[in-house]
VOGU-3710 file (C-alpha; in Angstrom, 3 decimals, decimal comma):
1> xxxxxxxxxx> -95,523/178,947/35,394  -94,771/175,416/33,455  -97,580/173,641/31,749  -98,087/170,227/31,080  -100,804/168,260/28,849  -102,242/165,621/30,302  -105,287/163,049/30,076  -106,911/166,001/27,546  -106,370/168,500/30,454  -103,635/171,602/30,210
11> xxxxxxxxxx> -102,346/171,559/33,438  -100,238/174,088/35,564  -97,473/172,370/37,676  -97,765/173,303/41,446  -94,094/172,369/42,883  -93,645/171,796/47,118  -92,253/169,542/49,024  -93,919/166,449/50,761  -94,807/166,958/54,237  -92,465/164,046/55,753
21> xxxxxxxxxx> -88,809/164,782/54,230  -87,582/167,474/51,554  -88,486/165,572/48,981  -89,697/167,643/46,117  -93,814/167,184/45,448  -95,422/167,984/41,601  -98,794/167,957/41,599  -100,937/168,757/38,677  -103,839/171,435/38,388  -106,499/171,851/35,685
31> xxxxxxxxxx> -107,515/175,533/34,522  -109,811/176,034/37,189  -107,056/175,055/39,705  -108,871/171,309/40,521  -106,346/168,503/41,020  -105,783/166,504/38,885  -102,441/164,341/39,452  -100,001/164,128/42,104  -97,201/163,351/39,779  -93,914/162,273/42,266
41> xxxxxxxxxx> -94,053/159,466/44,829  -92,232/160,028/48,177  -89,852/156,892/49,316  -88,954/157,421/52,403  -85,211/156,695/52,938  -84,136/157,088/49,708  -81,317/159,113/49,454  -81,711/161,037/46,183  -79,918/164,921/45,230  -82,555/167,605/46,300
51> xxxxxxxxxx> -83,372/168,637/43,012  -84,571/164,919/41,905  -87,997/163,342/42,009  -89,621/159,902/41,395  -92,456/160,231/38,985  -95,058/158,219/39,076  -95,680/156,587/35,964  -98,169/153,310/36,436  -101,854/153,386/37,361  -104,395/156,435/37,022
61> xxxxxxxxxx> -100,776/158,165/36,573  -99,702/156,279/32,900  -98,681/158,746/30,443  -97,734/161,372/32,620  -93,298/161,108/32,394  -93,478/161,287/28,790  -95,675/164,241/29,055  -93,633/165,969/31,939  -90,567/165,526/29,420  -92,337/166,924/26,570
71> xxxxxxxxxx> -92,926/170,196/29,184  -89,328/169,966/29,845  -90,525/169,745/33,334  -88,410/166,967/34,113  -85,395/165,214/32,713  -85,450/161,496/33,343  -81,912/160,061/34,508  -82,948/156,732/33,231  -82,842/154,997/36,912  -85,760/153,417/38,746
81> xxxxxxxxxx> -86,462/152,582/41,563  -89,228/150,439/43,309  -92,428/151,961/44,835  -94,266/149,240/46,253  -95,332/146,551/43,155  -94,367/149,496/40,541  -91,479/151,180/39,328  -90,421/154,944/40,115  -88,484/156,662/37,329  -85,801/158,704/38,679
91> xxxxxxxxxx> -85,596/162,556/37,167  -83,884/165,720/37,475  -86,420/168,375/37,771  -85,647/171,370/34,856  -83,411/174,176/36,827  -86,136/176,714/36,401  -88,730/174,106/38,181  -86,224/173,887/41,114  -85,792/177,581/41,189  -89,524/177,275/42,483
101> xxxxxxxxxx> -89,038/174,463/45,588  -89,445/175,999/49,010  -86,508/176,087/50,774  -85,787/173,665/54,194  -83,416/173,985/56,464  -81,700/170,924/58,046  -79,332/170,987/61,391  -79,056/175,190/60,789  -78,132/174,359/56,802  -80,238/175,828/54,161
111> x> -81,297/173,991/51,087
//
């Protein structure tokens, strides 16, 4: 299980999928397993490989790409993208992070 530091919290990294889509969802748990960050943004529409995310970098959120790099949780492709008023930062989740995202099937095609 990948850990992450974060606002003076070690964190484990839950990974899943958002609800709406197959994009891939990091969210952030403390010790006792409370939340504590949802770290990707879902766009819907965007058309991104299934093994990207958009982290979430601005608001109650600042400071957590550089510490999902320093986890090697993430590697940022050094594209944004907007989310709203903000910017999205484009990454490549680590191959053992994607080894962990629940499968989906699409039109009888498994991802």
């Amino acid at each position: 299980m990948q850990t992450v530091n974060f606002i003076g919290y070690k964190c484990s990294v839950k990974v899943s999928r958002y609800n709406r889509g197959i994009s891939p969802c990091l969210r952030l748990v403390n010790t006792e397993g409370m939340p504590v960050a949802t770290a990707t943004v879902n766009v819907p529409g965007l058309q991104l490989p299934p093994d990207f995310v958009i982290i979430k970098n601005y608001a109650e959120n600042e400071g957590i790409l550089p510490a999902l790099i320093a986890a090697k949780i993430v590697h940022p492709t050094g594209q944004t993208v907007p989310v709203g008023h903000c910017i999205g930062y484009i990454c490549e989740l680590a191959p053992e992070v994607a080894a962990q995202l629940p499968s989906v099937e699409l039109n009888n095609i498994k991802l």
